[in-house]
Each structure stands twice: as C-alpha cells, then as structure tokens.
C-alpha positions in Angstrom: 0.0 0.0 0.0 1.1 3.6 -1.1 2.4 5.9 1.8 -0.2 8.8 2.3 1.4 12.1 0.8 3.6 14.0 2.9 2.7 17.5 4.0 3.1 20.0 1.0 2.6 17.5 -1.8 0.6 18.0 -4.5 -0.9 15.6 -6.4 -3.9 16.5 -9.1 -4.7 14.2 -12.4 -7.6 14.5 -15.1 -8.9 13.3 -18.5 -9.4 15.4 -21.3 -10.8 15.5 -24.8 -10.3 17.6 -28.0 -12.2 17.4 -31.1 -11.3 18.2 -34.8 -14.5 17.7 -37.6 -16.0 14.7 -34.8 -12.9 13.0 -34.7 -12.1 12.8 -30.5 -8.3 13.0 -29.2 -8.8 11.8 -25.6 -5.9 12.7 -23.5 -5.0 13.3 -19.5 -3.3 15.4 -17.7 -1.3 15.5 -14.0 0.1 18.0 -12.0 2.2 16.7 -9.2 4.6 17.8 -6.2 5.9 16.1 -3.5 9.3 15.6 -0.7 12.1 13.2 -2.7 11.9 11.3 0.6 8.0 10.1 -0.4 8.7 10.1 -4.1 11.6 7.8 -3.7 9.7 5.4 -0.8 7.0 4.9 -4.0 9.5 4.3 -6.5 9.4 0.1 -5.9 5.2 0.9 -7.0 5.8 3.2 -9.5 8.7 2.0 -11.5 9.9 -0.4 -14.0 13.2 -2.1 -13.9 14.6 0.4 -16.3 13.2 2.9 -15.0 14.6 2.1 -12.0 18.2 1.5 -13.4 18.0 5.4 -14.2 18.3 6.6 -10.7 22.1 6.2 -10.0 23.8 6.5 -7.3 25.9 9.6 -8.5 22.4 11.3 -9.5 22.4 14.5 -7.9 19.3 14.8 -5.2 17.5 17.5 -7.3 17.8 15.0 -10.3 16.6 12.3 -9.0 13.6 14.5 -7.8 13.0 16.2 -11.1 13.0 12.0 -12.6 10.6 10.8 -10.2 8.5 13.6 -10.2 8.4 13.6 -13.5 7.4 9.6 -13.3 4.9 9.8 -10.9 3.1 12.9 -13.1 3.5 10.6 -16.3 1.9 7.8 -15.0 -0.5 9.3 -13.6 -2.1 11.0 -16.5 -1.6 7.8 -18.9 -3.0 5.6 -16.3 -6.2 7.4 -16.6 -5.9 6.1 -20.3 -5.3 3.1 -19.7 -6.6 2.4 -15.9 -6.2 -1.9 -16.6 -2.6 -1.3 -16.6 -0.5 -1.5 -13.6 2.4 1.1 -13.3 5.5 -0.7 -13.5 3.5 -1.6 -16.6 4.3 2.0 -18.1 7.5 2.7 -18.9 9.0 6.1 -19.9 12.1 6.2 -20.9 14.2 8.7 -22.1 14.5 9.0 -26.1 17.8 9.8 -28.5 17.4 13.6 -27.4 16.4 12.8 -23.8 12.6 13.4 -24.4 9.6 10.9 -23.1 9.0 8.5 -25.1 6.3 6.1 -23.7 5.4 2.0 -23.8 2.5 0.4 -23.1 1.0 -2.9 -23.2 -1.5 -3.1 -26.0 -1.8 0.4 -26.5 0.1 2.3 -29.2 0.8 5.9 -30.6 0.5 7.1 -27.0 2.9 9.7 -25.9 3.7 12.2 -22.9 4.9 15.7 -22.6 6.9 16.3 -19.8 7.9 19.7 -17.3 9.7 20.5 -14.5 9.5 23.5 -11.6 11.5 22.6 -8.4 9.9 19.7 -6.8 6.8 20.3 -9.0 5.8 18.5 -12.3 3.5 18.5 -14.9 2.6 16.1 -17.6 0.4 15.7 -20.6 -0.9 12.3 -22.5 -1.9 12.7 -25.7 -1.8 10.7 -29.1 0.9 11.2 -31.4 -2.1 12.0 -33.9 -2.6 15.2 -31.8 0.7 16.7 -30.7 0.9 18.6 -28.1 3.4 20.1 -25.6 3.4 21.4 -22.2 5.8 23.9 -20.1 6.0 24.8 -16.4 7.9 27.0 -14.5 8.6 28.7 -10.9 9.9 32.5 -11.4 13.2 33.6 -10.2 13.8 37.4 -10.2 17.7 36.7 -11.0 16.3 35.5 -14.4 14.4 38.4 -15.0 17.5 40.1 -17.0 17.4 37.0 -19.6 13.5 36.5 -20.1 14.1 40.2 -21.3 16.4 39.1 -23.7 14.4 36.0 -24.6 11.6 38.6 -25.9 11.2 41.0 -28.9 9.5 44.6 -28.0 6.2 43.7 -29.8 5.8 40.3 -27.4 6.7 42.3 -24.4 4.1 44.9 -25.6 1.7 42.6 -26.4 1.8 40.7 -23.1 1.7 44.0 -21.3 -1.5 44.9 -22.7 -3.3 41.4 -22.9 -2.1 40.5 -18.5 -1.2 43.5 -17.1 0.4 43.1 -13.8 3.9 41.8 -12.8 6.6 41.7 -15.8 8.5 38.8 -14.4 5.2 37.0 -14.5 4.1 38.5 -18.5 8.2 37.5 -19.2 7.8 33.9 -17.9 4.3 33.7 -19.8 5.8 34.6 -22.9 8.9 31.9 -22.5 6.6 29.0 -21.3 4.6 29.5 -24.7 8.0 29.1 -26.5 8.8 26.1 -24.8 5.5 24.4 -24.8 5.5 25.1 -28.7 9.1 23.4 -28.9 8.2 20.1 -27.3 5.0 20.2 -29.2 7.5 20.4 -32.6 9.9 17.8 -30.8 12.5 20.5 -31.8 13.1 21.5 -27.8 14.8 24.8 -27.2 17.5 24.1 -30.6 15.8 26.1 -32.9 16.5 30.0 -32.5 14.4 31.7 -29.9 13.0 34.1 -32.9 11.8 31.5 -34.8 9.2 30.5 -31.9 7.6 34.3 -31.6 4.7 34.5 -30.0 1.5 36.5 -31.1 -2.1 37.4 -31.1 -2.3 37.5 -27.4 -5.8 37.0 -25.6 -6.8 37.4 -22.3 -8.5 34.5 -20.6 -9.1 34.4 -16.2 -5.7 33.5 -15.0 -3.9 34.2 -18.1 -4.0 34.1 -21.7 -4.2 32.5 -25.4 -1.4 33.1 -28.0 -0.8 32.4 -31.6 2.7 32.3 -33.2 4.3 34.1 -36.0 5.8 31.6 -37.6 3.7 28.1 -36.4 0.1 29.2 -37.5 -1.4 25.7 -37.1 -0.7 25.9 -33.1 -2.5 27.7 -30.4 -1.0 28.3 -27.0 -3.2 28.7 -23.6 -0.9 29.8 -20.3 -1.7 30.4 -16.7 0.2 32.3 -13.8 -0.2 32.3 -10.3 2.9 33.5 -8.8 5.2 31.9 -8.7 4.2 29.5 -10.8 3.1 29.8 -14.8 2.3 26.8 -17.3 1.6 26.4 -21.0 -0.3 23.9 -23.1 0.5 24.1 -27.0 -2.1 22.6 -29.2 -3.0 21.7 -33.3 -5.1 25.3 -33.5 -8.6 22.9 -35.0 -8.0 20.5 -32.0 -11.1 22.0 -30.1 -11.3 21.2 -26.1 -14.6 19.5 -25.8 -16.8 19.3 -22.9 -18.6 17.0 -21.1 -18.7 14.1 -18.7 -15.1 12.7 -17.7 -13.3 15.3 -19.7 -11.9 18.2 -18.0 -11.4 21.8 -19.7 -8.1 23.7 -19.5 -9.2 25.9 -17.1 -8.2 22.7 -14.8 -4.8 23.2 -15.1 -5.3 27.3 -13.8 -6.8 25.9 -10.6 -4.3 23.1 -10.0 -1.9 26.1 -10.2 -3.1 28.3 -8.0 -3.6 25.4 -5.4 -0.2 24.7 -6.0 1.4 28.0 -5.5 -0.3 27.7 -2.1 2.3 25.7 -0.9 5.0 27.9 -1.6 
C-alpha cells in the first residue's frame, strides 16, 4: 500500500478531450509535487526495472527529484488512459534527445509531454495524432534580465497589454509558450528563440491564449499564479470539448493556483 502524501505535496490528475470535424483525441493530464523522501519510498510501486536503473547512485538529489517527479506525473495522466494497466506496466524512458517517449502494453501511438519546476511537475498524455506540448515554470527574479532578452518589444508589448500586472510573471508567460510550442514540434529549445515568436495574445481568467508568427497551425493557452506559470501548446482545429469525464483547460489554472499555495 502507497504511503499517504507528505505534508506540502501536490498531487492532481484528469482526463481530457479535444475534437477536430468529430474526430475525438482523448488525453490526460497530471500535476504533481511532493518531498524526494515520499517520491523515492513509491519508486518500488511506481517503476519499471529500467526505470529504475535510471536513478544512479551519482544522480544528484535534485535530479533524482526532477526524474521521479516527472514519473509519478507521467503515470499518472496515462494511467487514466489506460486504468487496466499496472504502473511498473508503463515505462517512460528517455529518447535519443532525452525526451519521453512512452510503452504500453497493448496500447500504441501514446505519448507524454513532460515539465519540470523545483519539486513540481507537470505532464500531458496525448496521441501522437494530436501533438501537443506542455511547459512549467517557478519564477526567479535573478532571471528576469534574460526573459528580457528572450523577448522582442512587440511580445513584451503585447503581453503587457493582454495580463497586465507583474513583468516577471508577463516574461515567464511569454517563455513557457515558446517552450510548450518546442516540445509540441519535438524541436526542444534548438531552434532560435526568434523563430518560436509569439502573437495574437488574448486574455482568458488567469492568463491568456497566443498564436505564433511563424507556427500558425498551433494555439497556446498559459496560466500564472505566482510563482508558478504553465503552457499547453495545441494543433489550433483540435477543439477542447466538454462533457462528462473530460476536464477543460481551465483545470490546469486551478491546480496552479492550489499549487502556488504551498510555496
């Protein structure tokens, strides 16, 4: 039997749907946070013997934290597609360019988009028909001086006008878009920074929608509460659909805020 969470974990998980001309995408996603202590007493439940073999002895404490974090959020959004399956049944291993790639026992085309904030993660199941990608961050104000540089005066402007409020916040917005729209493209943070502008910015409650310049096909929806900001990147016709079992995005703005409650 599991351990009951420690004080100031986190754990949250939910299905999801998108549509595009009746064709249904059904995905999930998890948001998770927890001690290393708890994450690594669940390990023996949670992982499988590869898996396992990741976690080193010479893996610093943080990275072992960001790797089971990351696990636990992984497995629990693609267990609620596949809720037969044990975990140790779902492996996620790390690909040629150290990305998620995902196995499961009779199901296929299944992947997971993975991010990382301290002890906190966040993951996103989807089919590799409907890519997607997902970003989360914690704001520090030493990184305030690059997320300016990160940025073009029209984004900046832009965000300014569509969240007004702190610029740390509107800066980290802007680069969680840009990363959520990288993993999305499998490209990661290669390509130049430029290339992944961000535009047409709409305000939503707790944050915003964004279009980019240059990747017209892909919408981007983004929360903050401070600390804490996350993206979702999604094909622009994939349309979230609701009803029973299937949670809109707006889910992920109040798993946030809960979050940043713990400090």
């Amino acid at each position: 039997m599991a351990a009951p969470p420690a004080p100031g974990s986190f754990r949250r998980a939910a299905p999801f749907a998108l549509e595009v001309d009746g064709r249904r995408f059904d995905g999930a996603m998890a948001l998770v946070a927890a001690p290393l202590a708890e994450l690594e007493a669940a390990a023996p439940d949670d992982l499988a013997p590869d898996e396992a073999a990741l976690l080193t002895e010479r893996l610093a404490p943080a990275r072992r934290q960001s790797l089971l974090a990351g696990r636990r959020a992984a497995k629990d959004a693609l267990g609620l597609l596949a809720p037969e399956l044990n975990r140790r049944d779902i492996r996620v291993l790390p690909g040629l360019f150290g990305q998620p790639v995902v196995t499961m026992p009779g199901r296929a085309n299944v992947q997971v988009t993975l991010a990382h904030a301290g002890a906190a993660a966040l993951a996103l199941a989807h089919p590799e028909a409907c890519p997607m990608g997902v970003d989360l961050e914690r704001f520090v104000p030493a990184h305030l001086g690059a997320l300016r540089e990160q940025t073009t005066a029209r984004e900046r402007e832009a965000v300014r006008v569509a969240m007004p409020g702190e610029e740390g916040l509107q800066l980290l917005l802007l680069w969680s878009l840009k990363e959520a729209l990288s993993k999305a493209l499998r490209t990661g943070l290669t390509v130049p920074f430029a290339l992944l502008e961000v535009t047409h910015l709409s305000p939503v409650p707790g944050g915003l929608t964004a279009q980019f310049s240059n990747f017209v096909q892909y919408e981007g929806l983004a929360f903050a509460a401070n600390p804490f900001v996350a993206a979702v990147v999604r094909p622009r016709l994939a349309l979230w659909r609701e009803g029973k079992g299937s949670a809109l995005p707006v889910r992920l703005r109040d798993w946030l805020g809960a979050l940043a409650t713990l400090g």
